[in-house]
DOSE-553419 format. One line per field, with one value per residue (C-alpha): residue in one letter; x, y, z. Coordinates in steps of 0.001 Angstrom, whole numbers, plus 500000, padded with zeros to 6 digits. Example, Ala and Ser with C-alpha at 12.3 -4.5 7.8 and 13.67 -1.06 7.14 Angstrom:
REM DOSE-553419
aa: (A | S)
X: (512300 | 513670)
Y: (495500 | 498940)
Z: (507800 | 507140)
This chain:
REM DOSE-553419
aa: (X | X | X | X | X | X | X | X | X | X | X | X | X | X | X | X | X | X | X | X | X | X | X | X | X | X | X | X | X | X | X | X | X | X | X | X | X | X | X | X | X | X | X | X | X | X | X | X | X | X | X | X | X | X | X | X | X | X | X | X | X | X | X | X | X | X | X | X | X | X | X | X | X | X | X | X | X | X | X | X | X | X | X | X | X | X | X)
X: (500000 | 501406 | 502241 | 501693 | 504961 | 504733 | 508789 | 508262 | 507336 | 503993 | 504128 | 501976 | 500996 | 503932 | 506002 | 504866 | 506801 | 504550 | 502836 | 501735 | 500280 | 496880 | 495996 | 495597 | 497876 | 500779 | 498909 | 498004 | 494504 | 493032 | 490412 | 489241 | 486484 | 488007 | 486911 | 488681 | 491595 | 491860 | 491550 | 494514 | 496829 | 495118 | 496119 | 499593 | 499991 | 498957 | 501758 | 504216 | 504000 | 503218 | 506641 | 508152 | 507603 | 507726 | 503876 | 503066 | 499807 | 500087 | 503535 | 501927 | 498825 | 501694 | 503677 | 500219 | 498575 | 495904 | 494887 | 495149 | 491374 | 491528 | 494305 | 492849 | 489935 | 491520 | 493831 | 490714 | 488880 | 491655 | 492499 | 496309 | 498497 | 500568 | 501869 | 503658 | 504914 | 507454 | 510309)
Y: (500000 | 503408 | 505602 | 509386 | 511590 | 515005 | 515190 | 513088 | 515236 | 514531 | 513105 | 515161 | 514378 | 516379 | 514154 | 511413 | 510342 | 512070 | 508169 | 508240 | 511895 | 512854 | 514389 | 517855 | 517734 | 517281 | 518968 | 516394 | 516666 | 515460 | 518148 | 515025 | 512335 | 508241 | 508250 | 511560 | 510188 | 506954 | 508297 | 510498 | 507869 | 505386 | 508377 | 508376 | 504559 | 504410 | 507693 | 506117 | 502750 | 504959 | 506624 | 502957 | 502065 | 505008 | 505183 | 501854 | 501080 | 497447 | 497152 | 499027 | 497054 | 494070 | 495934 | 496836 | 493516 | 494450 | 494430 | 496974 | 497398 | 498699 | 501191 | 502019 | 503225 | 504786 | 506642 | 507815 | 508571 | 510851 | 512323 | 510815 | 511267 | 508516 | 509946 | 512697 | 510179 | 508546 | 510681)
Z: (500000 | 499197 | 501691 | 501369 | 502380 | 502307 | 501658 | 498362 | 495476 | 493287 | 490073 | 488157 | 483626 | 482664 | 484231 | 481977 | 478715 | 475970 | 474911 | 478792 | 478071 | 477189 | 473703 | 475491 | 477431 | 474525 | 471789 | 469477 | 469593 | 466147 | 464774 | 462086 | 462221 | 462277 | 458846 | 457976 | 459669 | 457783 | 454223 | 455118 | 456454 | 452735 | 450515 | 451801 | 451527 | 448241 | 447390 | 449086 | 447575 | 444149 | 444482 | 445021 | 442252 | 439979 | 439340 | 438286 | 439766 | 439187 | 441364 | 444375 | 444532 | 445331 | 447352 | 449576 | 449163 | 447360 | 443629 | 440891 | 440684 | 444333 | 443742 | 440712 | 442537 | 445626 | 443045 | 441808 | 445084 | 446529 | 443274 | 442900 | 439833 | 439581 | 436358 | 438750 | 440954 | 438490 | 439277)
């Protein structure tokens, strides 16, 4: 059982490594819905994976596990250019 001391200093959030933290507390309160949230972390998949493999759709539907006909249509959905992405 813990015993109170009034020599022993409180452990107050700030204390806490950030994970340990809440949102408020270290700023990283999201101002987007779960949905919102997803289809931003999906777009940048699907650009990562696009840059990869220099645009070709076909190459980051393996690299994701997934098939072309899915990227095709997230490409689509989020408005990606995979022509830009070949660089």
């Amino acid at each position: 059982m813990p015993v109170y001391s009034p020599n022993v200093p409180k452990t107050h959030g700030h204390h806490l490594p950030p994970t340990l933290q809440t949102a408020e507390a270290t700023g990283t309160v999201l101002n987007t819905s779960l949905g919102g949230a997803v289809g931003a972390f999906e777009r940048s998949l699907i650009v990562d994976a696009l840059k990869t493999t220099r645009g070709n759709r076909s190459k980051a539907a393996r690299l994701l596990g997934t098939t072309e006909r899915v990227i095709n249509y997230k490409v689509k959905k989020y408005g990606i250019d995979p022509t830009r992405l070949r660089a």
